[in-house]
Structure formats: C-alpha cells, structure tokens
C-alpha positions as CSV (number, residue, x, y, z in Angstrom):
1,X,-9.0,29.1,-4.2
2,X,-5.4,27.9,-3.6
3,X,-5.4,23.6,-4.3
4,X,-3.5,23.1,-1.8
5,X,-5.9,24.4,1.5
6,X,-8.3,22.1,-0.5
7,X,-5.8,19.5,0.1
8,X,-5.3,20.3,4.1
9,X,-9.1,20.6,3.9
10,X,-10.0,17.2,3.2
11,X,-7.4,15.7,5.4
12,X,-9.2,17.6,8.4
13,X,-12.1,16.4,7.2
14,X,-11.0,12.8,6.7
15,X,-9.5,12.8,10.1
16,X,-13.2,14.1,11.6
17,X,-14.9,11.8,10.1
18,X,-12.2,9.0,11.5
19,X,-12.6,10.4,14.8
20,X,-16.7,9.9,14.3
21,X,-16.6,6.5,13.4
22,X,-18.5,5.0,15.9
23,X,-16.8,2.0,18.2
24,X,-18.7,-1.0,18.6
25,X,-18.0,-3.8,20.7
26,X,-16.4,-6.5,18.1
27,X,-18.0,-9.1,16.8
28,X,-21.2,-6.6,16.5
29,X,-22.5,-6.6,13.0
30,X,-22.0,-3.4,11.1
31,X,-24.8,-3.3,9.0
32,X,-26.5,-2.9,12.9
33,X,-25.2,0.8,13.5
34,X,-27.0,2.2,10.1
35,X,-30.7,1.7,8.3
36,X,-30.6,1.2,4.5
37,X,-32.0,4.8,3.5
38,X,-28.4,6.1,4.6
39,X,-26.3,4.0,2.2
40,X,-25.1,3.0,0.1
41,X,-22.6,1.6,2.5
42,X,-20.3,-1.2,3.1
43,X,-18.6,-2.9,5.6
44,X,-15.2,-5.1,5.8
45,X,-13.8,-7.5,8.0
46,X,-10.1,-8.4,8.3
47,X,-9.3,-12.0,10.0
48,X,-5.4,-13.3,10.0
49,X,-6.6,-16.7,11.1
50,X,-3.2,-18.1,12.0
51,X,-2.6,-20.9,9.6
52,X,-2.8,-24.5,11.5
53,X,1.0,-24.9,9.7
54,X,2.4,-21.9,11.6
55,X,1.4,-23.3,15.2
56,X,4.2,-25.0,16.9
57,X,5.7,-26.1,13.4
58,X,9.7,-27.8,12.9
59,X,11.3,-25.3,10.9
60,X,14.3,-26.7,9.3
61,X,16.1,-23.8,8.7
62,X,16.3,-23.6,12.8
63,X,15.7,-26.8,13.7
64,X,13.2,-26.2,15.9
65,X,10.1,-24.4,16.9
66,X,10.3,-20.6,16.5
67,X,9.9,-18.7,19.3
68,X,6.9,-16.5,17.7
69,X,5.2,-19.7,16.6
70,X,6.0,-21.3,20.1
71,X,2.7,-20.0,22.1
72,X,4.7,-21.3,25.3
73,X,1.7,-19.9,27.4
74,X,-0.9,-22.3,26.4
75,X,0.0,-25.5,28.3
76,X,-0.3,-29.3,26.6
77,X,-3.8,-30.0,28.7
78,X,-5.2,-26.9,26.9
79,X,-3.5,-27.4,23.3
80,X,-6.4,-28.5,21.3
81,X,-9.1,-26.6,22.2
82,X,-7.0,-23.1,22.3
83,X,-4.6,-24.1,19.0
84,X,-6.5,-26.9,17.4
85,X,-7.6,-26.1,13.8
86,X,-11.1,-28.0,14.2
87,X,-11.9,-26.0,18.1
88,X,-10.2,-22.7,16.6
89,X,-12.4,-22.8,12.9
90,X,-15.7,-23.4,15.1
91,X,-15.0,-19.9,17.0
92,X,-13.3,-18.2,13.4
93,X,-16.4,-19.3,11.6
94,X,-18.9,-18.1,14.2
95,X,-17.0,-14.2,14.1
96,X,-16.8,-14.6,10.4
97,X,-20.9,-15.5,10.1
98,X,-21.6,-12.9,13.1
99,X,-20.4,-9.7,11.5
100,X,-22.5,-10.0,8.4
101,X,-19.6,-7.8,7.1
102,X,-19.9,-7.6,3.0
103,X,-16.3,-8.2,2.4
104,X,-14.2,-10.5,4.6
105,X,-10.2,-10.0,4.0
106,X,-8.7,-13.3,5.2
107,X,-4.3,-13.5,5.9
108,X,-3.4,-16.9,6.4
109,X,-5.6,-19.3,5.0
110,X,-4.2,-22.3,4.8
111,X,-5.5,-24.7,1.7
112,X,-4.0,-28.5,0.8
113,X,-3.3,-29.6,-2.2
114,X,-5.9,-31.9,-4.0
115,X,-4.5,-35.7,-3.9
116,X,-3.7,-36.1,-7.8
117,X,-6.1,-38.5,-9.6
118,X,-5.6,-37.4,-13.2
119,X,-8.6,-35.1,-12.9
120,X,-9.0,-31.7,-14.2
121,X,-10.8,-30.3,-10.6
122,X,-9.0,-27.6,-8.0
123,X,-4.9,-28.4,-7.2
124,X,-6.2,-27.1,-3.6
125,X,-9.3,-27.6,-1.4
126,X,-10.9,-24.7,0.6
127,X,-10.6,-26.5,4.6
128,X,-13.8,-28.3,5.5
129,X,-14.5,-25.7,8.6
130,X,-15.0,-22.4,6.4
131,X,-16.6,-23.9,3.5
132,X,-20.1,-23.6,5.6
133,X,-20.0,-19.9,4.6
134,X,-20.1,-20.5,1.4
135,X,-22.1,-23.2,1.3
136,X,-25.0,-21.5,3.2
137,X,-24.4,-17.8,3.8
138,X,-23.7,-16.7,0.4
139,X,-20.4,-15.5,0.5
140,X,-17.9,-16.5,-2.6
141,X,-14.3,-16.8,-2.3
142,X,-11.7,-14.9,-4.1
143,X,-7.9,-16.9,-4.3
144,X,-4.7,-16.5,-6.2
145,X,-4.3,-18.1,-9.3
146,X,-3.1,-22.1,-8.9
147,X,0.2,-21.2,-9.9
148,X,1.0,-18.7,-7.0
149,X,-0.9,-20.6,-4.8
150,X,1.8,-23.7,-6.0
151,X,4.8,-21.7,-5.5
152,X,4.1,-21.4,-1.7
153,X,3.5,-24.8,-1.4
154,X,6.5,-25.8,-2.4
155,X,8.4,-22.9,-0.1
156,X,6.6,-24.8,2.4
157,X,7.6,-28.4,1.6
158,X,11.1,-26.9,2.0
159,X,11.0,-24.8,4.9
160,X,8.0,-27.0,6.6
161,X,7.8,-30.2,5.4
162,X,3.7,-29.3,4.3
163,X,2.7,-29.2,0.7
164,X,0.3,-26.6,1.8
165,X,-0.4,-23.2,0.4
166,X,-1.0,-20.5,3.2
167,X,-2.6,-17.1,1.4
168,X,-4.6,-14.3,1.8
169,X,-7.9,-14.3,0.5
170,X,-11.4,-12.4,-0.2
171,X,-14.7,-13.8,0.7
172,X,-18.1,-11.2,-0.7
173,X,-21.6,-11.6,0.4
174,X,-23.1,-12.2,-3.4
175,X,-26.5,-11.0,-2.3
176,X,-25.2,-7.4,-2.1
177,X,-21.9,-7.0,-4.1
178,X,-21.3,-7.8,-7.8
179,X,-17.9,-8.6,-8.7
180,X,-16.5,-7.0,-11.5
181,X,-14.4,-9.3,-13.8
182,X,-11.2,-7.4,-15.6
183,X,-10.3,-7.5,-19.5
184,X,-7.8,-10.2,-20.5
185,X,-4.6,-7.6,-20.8
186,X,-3.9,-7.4,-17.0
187,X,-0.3,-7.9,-16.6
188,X,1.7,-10.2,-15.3
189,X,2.9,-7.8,-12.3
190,X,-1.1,-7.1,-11.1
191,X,-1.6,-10.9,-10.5
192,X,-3.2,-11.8,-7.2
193,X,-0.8,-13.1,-4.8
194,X,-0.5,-15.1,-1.7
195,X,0.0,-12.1,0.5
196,X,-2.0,-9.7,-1.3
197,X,-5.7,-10.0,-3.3
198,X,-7.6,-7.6,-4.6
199,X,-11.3,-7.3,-5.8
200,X,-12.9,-4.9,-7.6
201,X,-16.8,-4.6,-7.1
202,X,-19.7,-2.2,-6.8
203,X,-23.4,-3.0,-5.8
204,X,-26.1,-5.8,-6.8
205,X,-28.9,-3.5,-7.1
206,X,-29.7,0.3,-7.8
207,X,-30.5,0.7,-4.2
208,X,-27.3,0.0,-3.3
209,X,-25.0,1.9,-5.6
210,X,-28.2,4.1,-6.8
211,X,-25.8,6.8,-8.8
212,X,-23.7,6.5,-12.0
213,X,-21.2,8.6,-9.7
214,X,-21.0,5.6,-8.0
215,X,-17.5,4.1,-9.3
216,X,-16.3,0.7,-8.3
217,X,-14.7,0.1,-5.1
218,X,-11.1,-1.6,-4.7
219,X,-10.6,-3.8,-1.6
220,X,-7.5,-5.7,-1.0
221,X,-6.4,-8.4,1.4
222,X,-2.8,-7.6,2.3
223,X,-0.2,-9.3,4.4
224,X,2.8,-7.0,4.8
225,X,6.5,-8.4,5.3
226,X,7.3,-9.0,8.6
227,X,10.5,-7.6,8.6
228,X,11.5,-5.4,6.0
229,X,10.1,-2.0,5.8
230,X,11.3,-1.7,2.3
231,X,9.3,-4.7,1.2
232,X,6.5,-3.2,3.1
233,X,6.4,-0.3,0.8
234,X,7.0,-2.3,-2.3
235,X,4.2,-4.0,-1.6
236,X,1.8,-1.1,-0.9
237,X,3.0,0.3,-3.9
238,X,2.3,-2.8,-6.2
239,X,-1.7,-2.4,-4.1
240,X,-2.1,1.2,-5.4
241,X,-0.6,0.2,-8.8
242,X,-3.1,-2.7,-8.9
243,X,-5.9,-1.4,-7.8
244,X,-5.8,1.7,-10.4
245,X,-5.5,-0.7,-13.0
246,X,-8.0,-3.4,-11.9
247,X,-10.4,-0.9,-11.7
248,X,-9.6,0.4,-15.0
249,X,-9.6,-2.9,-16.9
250,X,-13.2,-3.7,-14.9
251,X,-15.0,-0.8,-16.6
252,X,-12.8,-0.7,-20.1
253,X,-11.8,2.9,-19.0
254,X,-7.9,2.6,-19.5
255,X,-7.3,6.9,-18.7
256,X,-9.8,7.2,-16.4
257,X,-9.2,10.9,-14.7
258,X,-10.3,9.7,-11.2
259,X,-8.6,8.3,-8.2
260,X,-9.4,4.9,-7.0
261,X,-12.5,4.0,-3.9
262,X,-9.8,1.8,-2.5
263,X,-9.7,-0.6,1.0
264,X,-6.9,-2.3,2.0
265,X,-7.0,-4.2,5.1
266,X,-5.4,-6.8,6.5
267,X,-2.1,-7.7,8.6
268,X,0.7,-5.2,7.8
269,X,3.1,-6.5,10.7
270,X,3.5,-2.3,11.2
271,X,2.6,-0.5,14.0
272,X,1.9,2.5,11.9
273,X,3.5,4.6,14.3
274,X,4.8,8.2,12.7
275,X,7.8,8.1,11.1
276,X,7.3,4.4,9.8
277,X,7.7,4.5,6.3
278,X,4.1,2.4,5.6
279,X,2.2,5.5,7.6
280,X,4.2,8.2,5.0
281,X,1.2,6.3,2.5
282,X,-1.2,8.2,4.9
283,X,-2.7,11.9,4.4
284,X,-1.7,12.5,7.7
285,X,1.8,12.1,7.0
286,X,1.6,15.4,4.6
287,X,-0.3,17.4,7.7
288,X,1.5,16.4,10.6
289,X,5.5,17.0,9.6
290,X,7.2,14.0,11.3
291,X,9.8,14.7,13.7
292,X,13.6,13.3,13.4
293,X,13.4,11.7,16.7
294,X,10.1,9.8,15.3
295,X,12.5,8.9,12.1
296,X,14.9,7.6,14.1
297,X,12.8,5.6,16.7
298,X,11.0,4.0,13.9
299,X,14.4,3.7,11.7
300,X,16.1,1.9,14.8
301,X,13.0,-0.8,15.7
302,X,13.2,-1.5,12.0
303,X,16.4,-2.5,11.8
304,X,15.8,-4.1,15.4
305,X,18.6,-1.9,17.0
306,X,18.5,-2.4,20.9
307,X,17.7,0.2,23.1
308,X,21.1,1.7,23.4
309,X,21.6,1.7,19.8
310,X,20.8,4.5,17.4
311,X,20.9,4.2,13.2
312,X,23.5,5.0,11.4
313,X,23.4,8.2,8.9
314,X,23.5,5.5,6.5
315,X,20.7,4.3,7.7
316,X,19.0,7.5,8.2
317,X,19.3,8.6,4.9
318,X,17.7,5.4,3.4
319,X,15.0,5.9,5.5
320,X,14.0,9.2,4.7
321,X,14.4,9.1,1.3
322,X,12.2,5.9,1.5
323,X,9.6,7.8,3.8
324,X,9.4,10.7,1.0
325,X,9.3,8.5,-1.5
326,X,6.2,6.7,-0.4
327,X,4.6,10.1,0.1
328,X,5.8,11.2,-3.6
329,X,4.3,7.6,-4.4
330,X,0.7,7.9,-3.0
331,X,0.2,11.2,-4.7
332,X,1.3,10.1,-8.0
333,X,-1.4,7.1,-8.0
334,X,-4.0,9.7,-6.9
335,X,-4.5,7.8,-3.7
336,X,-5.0,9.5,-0.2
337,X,-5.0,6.8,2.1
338,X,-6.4,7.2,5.3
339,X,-6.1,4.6,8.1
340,X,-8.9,3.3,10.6
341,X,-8.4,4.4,14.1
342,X,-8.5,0.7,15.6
343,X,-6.2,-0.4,18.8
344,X,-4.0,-3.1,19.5
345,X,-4.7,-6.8,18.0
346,X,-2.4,-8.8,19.0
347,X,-1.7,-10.1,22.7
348,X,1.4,-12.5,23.1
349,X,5.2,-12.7,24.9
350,X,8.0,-10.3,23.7
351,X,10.5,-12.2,22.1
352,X,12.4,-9.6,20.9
353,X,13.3,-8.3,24.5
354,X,15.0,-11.8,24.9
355,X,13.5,-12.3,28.5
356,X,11.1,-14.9,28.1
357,X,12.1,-18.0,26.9
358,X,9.4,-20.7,27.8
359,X,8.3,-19.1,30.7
360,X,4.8,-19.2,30.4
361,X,4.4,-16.8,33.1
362,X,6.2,-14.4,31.4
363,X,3.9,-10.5,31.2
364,X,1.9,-10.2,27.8
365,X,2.4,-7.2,25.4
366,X,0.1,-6.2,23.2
367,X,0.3,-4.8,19.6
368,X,-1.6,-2.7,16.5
369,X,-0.6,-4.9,13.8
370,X,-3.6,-5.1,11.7
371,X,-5.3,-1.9,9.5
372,X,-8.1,-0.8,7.5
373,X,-6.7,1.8,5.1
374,X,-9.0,3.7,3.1
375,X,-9.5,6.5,0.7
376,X,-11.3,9.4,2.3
377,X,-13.7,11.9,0.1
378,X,-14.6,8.2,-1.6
379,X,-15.4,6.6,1.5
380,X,-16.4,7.6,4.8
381,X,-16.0,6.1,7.9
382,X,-19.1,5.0,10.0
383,X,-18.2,2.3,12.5
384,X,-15.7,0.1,13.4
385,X,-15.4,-2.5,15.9
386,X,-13.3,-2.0,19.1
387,X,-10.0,-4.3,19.7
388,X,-8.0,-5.4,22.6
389,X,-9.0,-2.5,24.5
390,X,-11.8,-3.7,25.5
391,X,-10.7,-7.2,25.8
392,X,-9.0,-7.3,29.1
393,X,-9.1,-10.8,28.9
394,X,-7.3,-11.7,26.1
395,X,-4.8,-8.3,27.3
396,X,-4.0,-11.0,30.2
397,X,-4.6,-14.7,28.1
398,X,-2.9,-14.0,25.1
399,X,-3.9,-15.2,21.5
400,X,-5.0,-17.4,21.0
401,X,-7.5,-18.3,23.5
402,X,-10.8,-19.9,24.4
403,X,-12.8,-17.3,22.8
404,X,-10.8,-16.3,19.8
405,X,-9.6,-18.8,17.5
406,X,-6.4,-16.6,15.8
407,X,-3.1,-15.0,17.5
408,X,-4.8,-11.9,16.4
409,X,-8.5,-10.2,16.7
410,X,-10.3,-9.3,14.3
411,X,-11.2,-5.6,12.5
412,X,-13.5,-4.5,11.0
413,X,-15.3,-1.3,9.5
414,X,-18.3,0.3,7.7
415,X,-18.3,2.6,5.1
416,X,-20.9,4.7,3.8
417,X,-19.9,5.3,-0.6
418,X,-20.1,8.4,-2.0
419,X,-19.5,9.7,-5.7
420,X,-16.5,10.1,-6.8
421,X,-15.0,13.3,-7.0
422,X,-14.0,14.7,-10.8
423,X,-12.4,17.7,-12.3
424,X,-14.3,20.0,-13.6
425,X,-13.8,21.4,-17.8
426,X,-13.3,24.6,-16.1
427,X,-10.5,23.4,-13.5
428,X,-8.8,21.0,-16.2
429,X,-8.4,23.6,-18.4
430,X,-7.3,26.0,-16.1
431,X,-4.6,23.3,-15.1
432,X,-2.9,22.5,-18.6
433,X,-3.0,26.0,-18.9
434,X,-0.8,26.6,-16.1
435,X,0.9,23.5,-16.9
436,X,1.7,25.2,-20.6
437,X,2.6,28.7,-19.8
438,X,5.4,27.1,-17.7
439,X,6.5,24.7,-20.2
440,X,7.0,27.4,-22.4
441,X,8.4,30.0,-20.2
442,X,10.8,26.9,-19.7
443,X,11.6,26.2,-23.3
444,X,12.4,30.0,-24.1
445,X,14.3,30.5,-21.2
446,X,17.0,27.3,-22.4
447,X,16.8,28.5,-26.0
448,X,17.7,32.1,-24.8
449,X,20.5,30.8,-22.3
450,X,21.7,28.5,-24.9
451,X,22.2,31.0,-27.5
452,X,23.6,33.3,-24.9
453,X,26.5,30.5,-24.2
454,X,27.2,30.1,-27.9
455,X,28.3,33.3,-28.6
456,X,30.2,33.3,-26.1
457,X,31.7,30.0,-27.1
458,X,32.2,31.9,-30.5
459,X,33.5,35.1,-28.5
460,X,36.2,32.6,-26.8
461,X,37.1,31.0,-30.2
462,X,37.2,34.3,-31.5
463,X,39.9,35.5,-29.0
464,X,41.9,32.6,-29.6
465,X,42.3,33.0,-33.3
466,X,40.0,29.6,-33.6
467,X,38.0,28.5,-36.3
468,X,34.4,28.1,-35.1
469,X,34.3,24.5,-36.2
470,X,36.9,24.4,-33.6
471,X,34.6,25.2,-31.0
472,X,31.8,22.5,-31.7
473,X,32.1,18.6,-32.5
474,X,34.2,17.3,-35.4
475,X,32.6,17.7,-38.7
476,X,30.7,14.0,-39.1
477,X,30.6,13.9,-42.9
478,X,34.6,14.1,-43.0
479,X,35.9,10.5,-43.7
480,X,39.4,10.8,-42.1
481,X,39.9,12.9,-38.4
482,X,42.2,15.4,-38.2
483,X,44.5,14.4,-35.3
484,X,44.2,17.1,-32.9
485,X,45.5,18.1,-29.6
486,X,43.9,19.4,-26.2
487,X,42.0,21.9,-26.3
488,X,43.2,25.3,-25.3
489,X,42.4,25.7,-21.5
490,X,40.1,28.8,-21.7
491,X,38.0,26.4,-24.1
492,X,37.9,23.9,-21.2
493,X,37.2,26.4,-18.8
494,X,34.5,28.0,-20.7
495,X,32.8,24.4,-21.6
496,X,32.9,23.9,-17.8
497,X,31.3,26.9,-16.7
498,X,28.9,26.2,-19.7
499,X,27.9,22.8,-18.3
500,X,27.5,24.2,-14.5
501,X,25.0,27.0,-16.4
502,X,23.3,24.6,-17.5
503,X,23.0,22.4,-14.6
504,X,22.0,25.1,-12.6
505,X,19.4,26.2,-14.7
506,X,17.7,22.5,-15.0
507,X,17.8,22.4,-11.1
508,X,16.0,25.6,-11.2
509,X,13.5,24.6,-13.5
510,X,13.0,21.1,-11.7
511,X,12.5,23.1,-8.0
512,X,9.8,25.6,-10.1
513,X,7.9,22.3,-11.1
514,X,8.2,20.4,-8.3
515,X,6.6,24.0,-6.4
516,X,3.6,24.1,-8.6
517,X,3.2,20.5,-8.4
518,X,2.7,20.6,-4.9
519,X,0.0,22.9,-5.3
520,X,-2.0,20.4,-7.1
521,X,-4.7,18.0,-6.0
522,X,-4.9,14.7,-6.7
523,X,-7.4,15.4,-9.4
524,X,-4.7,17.9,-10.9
525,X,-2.0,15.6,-10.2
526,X,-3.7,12.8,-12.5
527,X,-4.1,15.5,-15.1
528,X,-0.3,15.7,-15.9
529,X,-0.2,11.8,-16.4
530,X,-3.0,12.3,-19.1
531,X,-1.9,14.9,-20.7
532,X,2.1,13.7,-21.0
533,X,1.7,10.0,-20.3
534,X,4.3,10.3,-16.9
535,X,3.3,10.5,-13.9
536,X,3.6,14.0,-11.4
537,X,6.9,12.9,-10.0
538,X,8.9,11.9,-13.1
539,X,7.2,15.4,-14.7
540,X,8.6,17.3,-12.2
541,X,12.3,14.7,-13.3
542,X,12.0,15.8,-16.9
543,X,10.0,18.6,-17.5
C-alpha cells in the first residue's frame, strides 16, 4: 500500500479519536470516566498558576505596573482573597488534589531562595501551600537544575527586585508512575529549564504498562514565549529533540527505530489557530493545506500589526518558510503531534486594542492559550475536561476570581497507552532497498554526465589547439606557475554551461528525493537517519 494514505490514515484517525474524547466538567477526576481493565491509561493536568511576583509587580524597565499584570478589574476591597498567594494556593491546591491527574504540568511556580546559612540543603524552597501534595498525596516534584533555577532569579532581581525563581515544573503520583532516570551523557542543550521540563516515565506495576510494547512515555511542561513566534518554534523543537533523547538515554537505547509517546502541555501563549507557525508541529497541518489569508492573519497578529495593516513580503516569506520548516521539523524527529481539542482559558481585558486602560468595567475577552499536545497511534485520547465554555462566570469575572486561583484555568486530559508502533524486517528492508536503488541510479547518472562534460571539455580544448592540461587545474607537483593569461572565452563559456549542468542536475536529484521522502512514514523516515546518520531533511540536502 502507498505510505503515504497510511499517513492521511492515521491523521483521520487521530482526529476521530480527538473528536471522541469525552468532555467533562473540569475539575472532574479523569481516572472517573474509565475502569482499570481498559488501561493502561494516563491522565495529565496543566496549571499556569500565576506566580505571586507577576501580580501587580513594579517593573523597572517601565516603571510601573504592566498593564497585563495590572488585573484593574479586581478592586482593593477584593485583592486578597481573588490575587492573594495564601487565598489563591488554598483553591490551586484543592484543583490540583481534585483531579487525581497522574502527571500535573505546573507554568509559573514561583520558589525563594533558601536564606544562606553555610549549609549544603536546597538554594530554593518549594512554597509552604503546595508542599501538602507531596507531603500527603504522593506526588513528587520534578525542577530544573539549581543553576537554571539561579539564572532566573537573578533576571528577576533585575527586572523585579525578587530573588525569586519562577519555572515550570512536573509533579507524578509515585503510587502509579515510575520515573525513569537518564544515563550521565545527556548534553548540555537537553537540560531542564525554567520554561520547559520534561520527564520520562512508564508504569509502577505490570497492570499498568502490562506489555514490553509498552515504551516510556515523554511529558513535558512547557511555557512558550510570549511574543516571538520564532522562539516558540525553537522551543518546540529543543521539546522534540529532548524528549527523543531523554527517552533514549532512560532505556540505554541510543538508535532506537521508534518515535517517541510524547505529551507536552502547558501554556504556549498561541492560539493555535491555522497558519500559526506552532500549529504547522500538528498532523493536521499536513491534511488541511493552510490558506494564504490564514498565513497572513496569523503573520500580521504576530508581529501585532493593527487591523488595517497587512505583512510585508518580507515578512511573508519568513513566515512560511518558518511554517514549513516546523512541518519538515516534526517529521524528521518522528513525531506527529496532535493537539487536545480544549476551549478558551483565559478570561481578562484586551490590552492590545488600547481601549481599556483602568477601566474596570471594561468587556472581558476570552482566549485558548493553554494545550495538551500529544502523539497519536501512541496515545489516545479519552477525556478531557471542559474550559471557559462552560464557565460563564469567569467568561464575565475574569481570572482570577473567587473560584479559581490563576489568570488561567486549568486542562487536563486522559490517555489510554498503546504499544508502540515498529517497522517491520520486511518493510525496513523494502525501504533501504528503495533508498539504494536511488542512490545508485544517482551515482551513475553524475559519473555518466560527468564524463559526458569532460570530453567535451577535451573536444573544446581540442578545437582550440589546447593542451588538455590546459583544460583542468594547474599541475600541483610543478614548483614554479607558469604565468598564464585568461582563458579563452569558449573555455569560460563551456565551464559555465558545465557548472549550470551540473546545478541542474543536483536540483533534480534533490526534488526526486525530497518526492520519495514524502512518501515515507515516520517509521521510514527514522530509517534513513539510521542507516546514514542524517536525518530525512538534510538526506533529501545531500543525497
């Protein structure tokens, strides 16, 4: 069968099983909707919790209170128990303990550095209102190293004046997950961060994960730039890179010929609309051809061009060579990502339209800032928990407010596991030996062109009473050059039209692999990096 309806195959598929997810009212536990003989499944949260340091804080590179971080709508009488860190981490830690969720992807925790007594203990302490959940529930928390965690800090004592470290983080229910610890090689550029953690784990028990086929699953907590798309894909990219090699060094398998179980979830401060360059990650992105006028809309609201305002063909260009590139990028890591159908998350003022100012009265707008990305055929999708609409309360309120303790709601999903998929003997050598008989129809077709265009070169030199030493580069084993003049103009004219030959024939070449290359799987796709040690894209570069 042709790879690539296999391909449109599971995206249809991925996309019905999205579209059966079940919608539970949030806050519902997961682990509710399904009995244990369907697993083995697992659920995950995703809470931006709206560090205490970004509410109402003197920024002094403004010199004042950002607009964003202004909440103008919650008056002075109600401060404390609607923004108040101790009021808001009683209603965080109920959600948190509520959903039961396996994995909890935090955005925004905020720790403070440990006063310095000489002592060898943590530089920063876990706040006194979520450490209950580990204390009692059995969750464990997952941080960056103390160094990144110190390099925020002291961004914030800068921009802030707080020697506080605000990250993202991973908390996993140790009575069903078992974390798997990577090999001491892991490179310096898959280090944890503060605005993205990953975790590699698979099940306690044999109940749970009761299959060898069973790989590891890859969840990250992720916390996307606010404001540069560019950045945003950078750091998706640096997730996918991670995650592959996380899982690799976890289970000693450095050539593993599998893609990834991968979740990332958390705050991506994207819409995800089509034609946003995060969404070009997405398997929906290679079945549903985006539209110019979606480039452009999502093109323009990056760059924050007003409503009369359209991108440049600069700008145009950059962005659709950075939406194709994401695509090329999510194929070459073997991961098809698709996303969680949830809503709108978070309910506030638009600042951006410039019309509200501190009126408090001013209309709310809501928006889908927050994602559960996952990899389909690996995972599928359950439940999830419904978001703001089905909160018409905090649609008119705002976040947050005196039932939710963060500027955004929560998200969450459940997941049953399912083996991973492999390739076949059969398939992988059917592959390499597609992959060889065009490598070698390659190969002969250069030698044959290239010996074709040297005698003509000798024909020319022929014609023009030439020596055919003439014709080629000077003779390296002669000690003193010959001082010569230009070469005759039909030699520069055949050289040139040699050159375009040439040229034209590596662009052939490149188009011919980049065609069968698209007829690959993922599977397929990860074949070509094992057998020549590049990945699909750069094969399809060099041949």
């Amino acid at each position: 069968p042709n790879p690539y309806i296999i391909i449109l195959k599971s995206i249809v598929m991925s996309q019905n099983h999205n579209n059966l997810s079940r919608c539970i009212l949030n806050g519902v536990p997961l682990s509710n909707t399904i009995s244990d003989d369907e697993g083995p499944f697992l659920s995950v949260a995703s809470y931006n919790l709206l560090a205490p340091l970004y509410v109402r804080p003197f920024d002094k590179r403004t010199g004042g209170v950002q607009p964003f971080a202004a909440f103008e709508w919650v008056s002075e009488n109600d401060s404390e128990e609607i923004l108040g860190m101790p009021a808001r981490g009683t209603k965080l830690l109920a959600s948190m303990r509520s959903s039961k969720a396996d994995v909890i992807c935090l955005q925004e925790l905020q720790l403070e550095r440990c006063c310095g007594d000489g002592s060898s203990g943590p530089e920063f302490s876990i706040p006194a209102w979520i450490r209950p959940i580990l204390e009692t529930d059995g969750y464990q928390l997952c941080l960056p190293s103390p160094e990144q965690l110190a390099i925020i800090a002291e961004r914030n004592v800068r921009v802030l004046d707080s020697d506080s470290a605000v990250t993202c983080a991973i908390l996993f229910r140790t009575d069903r997950l078992v974390a798997l610890n990577p090999s001491n090689d892991t490179v310096a550029k898959d280090v944890n961060t503060v605005t993205s953690v990953s975790l590699c784990v698979t099940g306690k028990s044999a109940s749970a994960w009761e299959s060898s086929s069973m790989r590891p699953v890859v969840i990250t907590s992720i916390h996307l730039d606010a404001t540069d798309e560019k950045k945003r894909v950078g750091q998706i990219a640096k997730c996918l890179r991670r995650s592959r090699n996380l899982r690799n060094n976890c289970t000693n398998d450095k050539t593993a010929l599998e893609p990834v179980s991968t979740i990332i979830a958390g705050d991506m401060n994207t819409e995800c609309f089509a034609g946003s360059c995060v969404t070009a990650f997405l398997l929906e992105s290679l079945e549903q051809q985006v539209s110019d006028t979606e480039l452009r809309q999502q093109c323009g609201s990056s760059n924050r061009l007003g409503t009369n305002q359209v991108p440049t063909d600069g700008q145009m260009t950059e962005w659709k060579d950075l939406y194709t590139g994401s695509q090329t990028l999510a194929r070459d890591f073997g991961a098809s990502l698709s996303r969680m159908n949830t809503g709108t998350t978070r309910s506030a003022h638009n600042h951006d339209t410039g019309t509200t100012g501190s009126n408090s009265n001013a209309p709310m707008c809501q928006w889908r800032l927050d994602h559960i990305f996952y990899t389909p055929g690996m995972l599928e999708p359950i439940a999830h928990w419904s978001t703001l609409e089905d909160d018409a309360e905090a649609c008119t309120t705002g976040l947050p407010n005196r039932r939710h303790g963060s500027d955004h709601l929560p998200i969450a999903a459940l997941f049953r596991v399912l083996p991973t998929p492999r390739l076949s003997n059969d398939d992988q050598a059917r592959v390499l030996e597609t992959l060889a008989r065009m490598r070698i129809r390659q190969a002969q077709e250069r030698h044959e062109t290239e010996a074709s265009l040297n005698e003509g070169l000798l024909n020319v030199q022929s014609q023009l009473g030439l020596p055919p030493e003439d014709a080629t580069t000077s003779n390296l084993k002669t000690k003193k050059k010959k001082k010569k003049g230009p070469p005759p103009k039909e030699m520069i004219d055949f050289m040139r039209r040699k050159r375009s030959i040439m040229k034209q024939l590596k662009a052939k070449q490149r188009d011919e692999r980049a065609s069968l290359v698209e007829t690959l799987n993922n599977l397929e796709r990860l074949l070509i990096e094992k057998e020549f040690g590049i990945v699909a894209s750069q094969w399809v570069s060099l041949g």
